[in-house]
C-alpha positions as a Markdown table, in Angstrom:
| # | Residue | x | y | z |
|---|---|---|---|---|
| 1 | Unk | -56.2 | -36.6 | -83.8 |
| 2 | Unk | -53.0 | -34.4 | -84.5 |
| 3 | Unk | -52.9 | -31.1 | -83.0 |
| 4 | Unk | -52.6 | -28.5 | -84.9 |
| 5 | Unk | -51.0 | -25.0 | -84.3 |
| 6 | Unk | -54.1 | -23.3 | -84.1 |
| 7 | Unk | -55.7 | -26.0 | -82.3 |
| 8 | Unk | -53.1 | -25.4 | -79.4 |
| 9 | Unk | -53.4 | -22.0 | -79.5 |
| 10 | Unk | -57.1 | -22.2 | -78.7 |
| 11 | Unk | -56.5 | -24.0 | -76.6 |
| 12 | Unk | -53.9 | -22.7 | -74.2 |
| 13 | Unk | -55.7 | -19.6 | -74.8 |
| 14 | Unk | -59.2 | -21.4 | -73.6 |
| 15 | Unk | -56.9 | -22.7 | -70.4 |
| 16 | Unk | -55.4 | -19.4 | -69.7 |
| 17 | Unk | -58.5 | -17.8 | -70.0 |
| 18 | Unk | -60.1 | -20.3 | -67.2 |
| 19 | Unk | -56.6 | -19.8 | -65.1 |
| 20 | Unk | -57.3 | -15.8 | -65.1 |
| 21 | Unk | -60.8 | -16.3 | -64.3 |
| 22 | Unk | -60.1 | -18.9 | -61.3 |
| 23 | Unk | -57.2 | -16.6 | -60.2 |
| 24 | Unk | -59.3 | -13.7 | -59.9 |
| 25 | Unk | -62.7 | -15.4 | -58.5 |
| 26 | Unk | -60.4 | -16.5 | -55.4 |
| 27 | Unk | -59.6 | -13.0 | -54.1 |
| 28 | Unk | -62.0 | -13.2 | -51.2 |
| 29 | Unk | -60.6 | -9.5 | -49.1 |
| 30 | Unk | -62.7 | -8.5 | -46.3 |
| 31 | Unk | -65.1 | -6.5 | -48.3 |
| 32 | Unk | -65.3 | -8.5 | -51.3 |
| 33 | Unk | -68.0 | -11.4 | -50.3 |
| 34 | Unk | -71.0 | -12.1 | -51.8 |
| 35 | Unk | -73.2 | -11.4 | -48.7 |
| 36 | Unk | -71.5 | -8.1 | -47.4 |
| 37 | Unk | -73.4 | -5.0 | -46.7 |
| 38 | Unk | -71.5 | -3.7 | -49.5 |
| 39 | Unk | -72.6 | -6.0 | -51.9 |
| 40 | Unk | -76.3 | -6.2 | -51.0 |
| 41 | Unk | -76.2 | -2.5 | -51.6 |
| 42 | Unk | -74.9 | -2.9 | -54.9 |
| 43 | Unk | -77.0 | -5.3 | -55.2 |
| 44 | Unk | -80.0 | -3.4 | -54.6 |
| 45 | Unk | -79.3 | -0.1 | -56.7 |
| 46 | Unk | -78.3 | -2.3 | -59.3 |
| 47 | Unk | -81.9 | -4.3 | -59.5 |
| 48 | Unk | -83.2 | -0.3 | -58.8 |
| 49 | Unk | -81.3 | 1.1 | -61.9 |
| 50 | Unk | -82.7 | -1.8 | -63.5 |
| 51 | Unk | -86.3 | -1.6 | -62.6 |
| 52 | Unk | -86.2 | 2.1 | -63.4 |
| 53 | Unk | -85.2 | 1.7 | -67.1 |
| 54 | Unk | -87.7 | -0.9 | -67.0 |
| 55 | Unk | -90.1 | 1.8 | -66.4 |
| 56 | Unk | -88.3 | 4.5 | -69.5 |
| 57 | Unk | -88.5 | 1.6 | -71.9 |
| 58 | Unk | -92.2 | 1.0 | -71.1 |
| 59 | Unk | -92.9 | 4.9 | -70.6 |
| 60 | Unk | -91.0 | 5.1 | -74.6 |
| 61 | Unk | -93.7 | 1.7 | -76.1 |
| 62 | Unk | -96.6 | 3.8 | -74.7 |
| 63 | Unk | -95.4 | 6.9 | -76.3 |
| 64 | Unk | -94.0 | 5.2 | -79.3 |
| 65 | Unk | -96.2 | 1.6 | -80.0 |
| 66 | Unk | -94.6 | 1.7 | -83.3 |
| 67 | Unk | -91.0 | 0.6 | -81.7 |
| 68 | Unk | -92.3 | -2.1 | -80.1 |
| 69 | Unk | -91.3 | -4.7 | -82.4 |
| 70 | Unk | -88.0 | -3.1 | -81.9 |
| 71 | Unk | -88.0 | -2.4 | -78.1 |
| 72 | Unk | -89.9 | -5.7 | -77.1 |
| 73 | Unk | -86.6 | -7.6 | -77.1 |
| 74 | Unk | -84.2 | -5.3 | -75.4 |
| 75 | Unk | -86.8 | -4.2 | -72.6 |
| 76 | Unk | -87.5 | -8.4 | -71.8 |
| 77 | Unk | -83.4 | -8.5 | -71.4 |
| 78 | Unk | -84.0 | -5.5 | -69.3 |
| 79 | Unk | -86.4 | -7.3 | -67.0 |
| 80 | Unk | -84.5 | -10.2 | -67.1 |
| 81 | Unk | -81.2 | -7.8 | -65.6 |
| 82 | Unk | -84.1 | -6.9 | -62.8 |
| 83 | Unk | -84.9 | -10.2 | -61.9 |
| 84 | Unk | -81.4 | -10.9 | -61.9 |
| 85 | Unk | -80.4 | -8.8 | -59.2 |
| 86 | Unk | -83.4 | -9.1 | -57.1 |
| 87 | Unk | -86.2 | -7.0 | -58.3 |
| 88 | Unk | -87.8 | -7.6 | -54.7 |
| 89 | Unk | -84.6 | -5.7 | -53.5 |
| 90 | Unk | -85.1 | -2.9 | -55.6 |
| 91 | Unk | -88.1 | -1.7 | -53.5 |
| 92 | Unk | -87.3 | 2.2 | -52.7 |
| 93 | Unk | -86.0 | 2.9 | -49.2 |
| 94 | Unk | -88.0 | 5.3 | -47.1 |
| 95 | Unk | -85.6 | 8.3 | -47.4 |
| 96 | Unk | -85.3 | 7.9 | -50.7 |
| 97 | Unk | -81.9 | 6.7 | -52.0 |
| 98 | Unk | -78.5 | 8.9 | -53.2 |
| 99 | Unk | -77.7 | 5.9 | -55.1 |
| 100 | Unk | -80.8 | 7.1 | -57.9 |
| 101 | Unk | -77.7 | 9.3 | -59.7 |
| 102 | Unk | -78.2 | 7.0 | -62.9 |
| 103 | Unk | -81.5 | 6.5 | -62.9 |
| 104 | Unk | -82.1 | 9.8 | -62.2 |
| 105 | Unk | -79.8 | 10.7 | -65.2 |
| 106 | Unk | -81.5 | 8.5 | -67.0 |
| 107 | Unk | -84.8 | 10.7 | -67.0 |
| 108 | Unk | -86.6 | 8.5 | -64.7 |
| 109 | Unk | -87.9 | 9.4 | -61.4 |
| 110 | Unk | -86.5 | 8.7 | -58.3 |
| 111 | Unk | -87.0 | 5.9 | -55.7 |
| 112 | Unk | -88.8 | 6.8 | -52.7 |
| 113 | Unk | -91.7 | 9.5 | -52.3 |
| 114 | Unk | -91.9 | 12.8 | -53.3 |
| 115 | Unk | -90.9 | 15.8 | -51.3 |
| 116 | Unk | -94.1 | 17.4 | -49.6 |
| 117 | Unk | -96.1 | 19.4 | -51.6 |
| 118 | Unk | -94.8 | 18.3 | -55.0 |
| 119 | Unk | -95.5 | 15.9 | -57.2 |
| 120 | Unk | -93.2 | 13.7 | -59.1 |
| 121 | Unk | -94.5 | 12.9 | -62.5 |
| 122 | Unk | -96.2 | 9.2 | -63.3 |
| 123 | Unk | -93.0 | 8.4 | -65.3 |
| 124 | Unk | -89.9 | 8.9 | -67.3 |
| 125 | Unk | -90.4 | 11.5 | -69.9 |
| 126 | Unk | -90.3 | 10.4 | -72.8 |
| 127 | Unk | -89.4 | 12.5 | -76.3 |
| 128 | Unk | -92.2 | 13.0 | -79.3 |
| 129 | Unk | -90.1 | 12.1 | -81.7 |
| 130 | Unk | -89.6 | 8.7 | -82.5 |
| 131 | Unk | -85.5 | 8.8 | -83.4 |
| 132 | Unk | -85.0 | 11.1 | -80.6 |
| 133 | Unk | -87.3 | 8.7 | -78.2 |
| 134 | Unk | -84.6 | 5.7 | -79.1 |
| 135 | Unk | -81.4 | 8.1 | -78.4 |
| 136 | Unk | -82.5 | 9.0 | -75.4 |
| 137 | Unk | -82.9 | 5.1 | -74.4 |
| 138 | Unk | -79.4 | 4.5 | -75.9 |
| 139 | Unk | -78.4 | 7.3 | -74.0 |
| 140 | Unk | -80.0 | 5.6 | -70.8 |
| 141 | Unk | -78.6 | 2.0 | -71.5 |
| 142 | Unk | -74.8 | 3.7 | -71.9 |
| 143 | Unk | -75.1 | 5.7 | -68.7 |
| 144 | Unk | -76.0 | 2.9 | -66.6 |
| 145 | Unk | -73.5 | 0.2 | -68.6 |
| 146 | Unk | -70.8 | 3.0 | -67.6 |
| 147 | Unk | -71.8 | 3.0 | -63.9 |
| 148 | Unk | -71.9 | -0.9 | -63.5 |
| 149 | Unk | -68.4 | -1.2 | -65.5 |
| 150 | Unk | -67.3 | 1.1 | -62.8 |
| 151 | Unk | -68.6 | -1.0 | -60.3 |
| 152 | Unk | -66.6 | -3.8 | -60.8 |
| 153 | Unk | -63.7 | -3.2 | -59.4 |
| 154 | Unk | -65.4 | -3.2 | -55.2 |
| 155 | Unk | -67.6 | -6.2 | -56.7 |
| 156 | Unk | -67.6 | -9.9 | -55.2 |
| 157 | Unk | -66.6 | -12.0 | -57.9 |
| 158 | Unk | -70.4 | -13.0 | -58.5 |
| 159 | Unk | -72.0 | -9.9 | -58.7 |
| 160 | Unk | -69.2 | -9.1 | -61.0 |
| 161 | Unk | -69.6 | -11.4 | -63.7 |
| 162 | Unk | -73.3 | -10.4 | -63.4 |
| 163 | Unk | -72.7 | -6.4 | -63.3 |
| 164 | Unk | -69.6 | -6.9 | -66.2 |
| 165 | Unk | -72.8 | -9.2 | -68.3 |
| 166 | Unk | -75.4 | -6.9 | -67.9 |
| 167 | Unk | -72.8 | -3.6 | -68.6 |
| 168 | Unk | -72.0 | -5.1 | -71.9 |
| 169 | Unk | -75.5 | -6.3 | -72.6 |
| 170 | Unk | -76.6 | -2.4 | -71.8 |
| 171 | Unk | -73.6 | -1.4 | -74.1 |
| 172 | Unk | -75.1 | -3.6 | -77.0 |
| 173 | Unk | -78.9 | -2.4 | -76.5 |
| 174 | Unk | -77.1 | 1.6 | -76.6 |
| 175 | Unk | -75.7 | 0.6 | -80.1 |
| 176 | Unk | -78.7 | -1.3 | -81.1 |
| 177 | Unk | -81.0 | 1.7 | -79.9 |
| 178 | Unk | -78.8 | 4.5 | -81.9 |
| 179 | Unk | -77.9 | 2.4 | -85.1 |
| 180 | Unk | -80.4 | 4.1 | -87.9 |
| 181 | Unk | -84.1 | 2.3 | -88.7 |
| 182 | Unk | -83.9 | -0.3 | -91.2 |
């Protein structure tokens, strides 16, 4: 079979596009491993952030049952991204956690107990209105793709292809979740 000019461009762009990814999975510095204390911690508040928009989405299906035909499928990926970082690891630490900042932001209460004497809500709260309900999930999704995008760069190779997969799979829900209603 005669290669083509778009055939080689394919694929020298397929083989420079493995080269890149090869080059820059072998940059191993002293805080960059996959099993640093670093990286667990990401790690952890990643598969937190996670679980906690777990917990919006399912606060926004009991307000809302309506969206679920549209919600069911973005909240499963959204459990998926939990289970993908360790749900078990998201477990809230006993002093509670300064890492909450985007879940927090998101609307979403915050791992680890309640100061004494108050009480935290049951749950993210979630708007009346059904269009505002979704923006304010989009609005969640694009806050937390932002903070994992930033998050790369002090990311292990591994944990960075999963943060950069599950920033651009938050970035799609976001534009799924604010594009109008069929």
């Amino acid at each position: 079979m005669a290669l083509t000019r778009r055939r080689t461009l394919l694929a020298g762009a397929a083989l420079g596009g493995v080269a890149l990814l090869t080059g820059c999975s072998e940059d191993s510095g002293p805080d960059r491993t996959e099993h640093s204390s670093a990286a667990e911690r990401l790690r952890e508040r990643s598969a937190r952030d996670s679980t906690t928009l777990l917990a919006r989405y399912d606060a926004t299906l009991a307000a809302h049952p309506s969206l679920e035909p549209r919600l069911r499928p973005l909240r499963a990926e959204v459990a998926r991204h939990a289970e993908a970082f360790g749900k078990d690891r998201a477990a809230p630490s006993p002093e509670g956690d300064a890492s909450d900042g985007p879940a927090r932001e998101a609307g979403a209460p915050a791992s680890g107990p309640a100061p004494h004497g108050s009480q935290r809500p049951s749950g993210p709260q979630v708007p009346r209105d059904e269009r505002a309900a979704r923006a304010a999930l989009a609005d969640a999704e694009r806050k937390l793709s932002d903070v994992r995008t930033k998050a790369l760069t002090g990311a292990p190779p591994e944990l960075a292809r999963l943060l950069a997969s599950v920033a651009a799979a938050g970035a799609a829900h976001a534009y799924l979740l604010a594009e109008r209603a069929g």
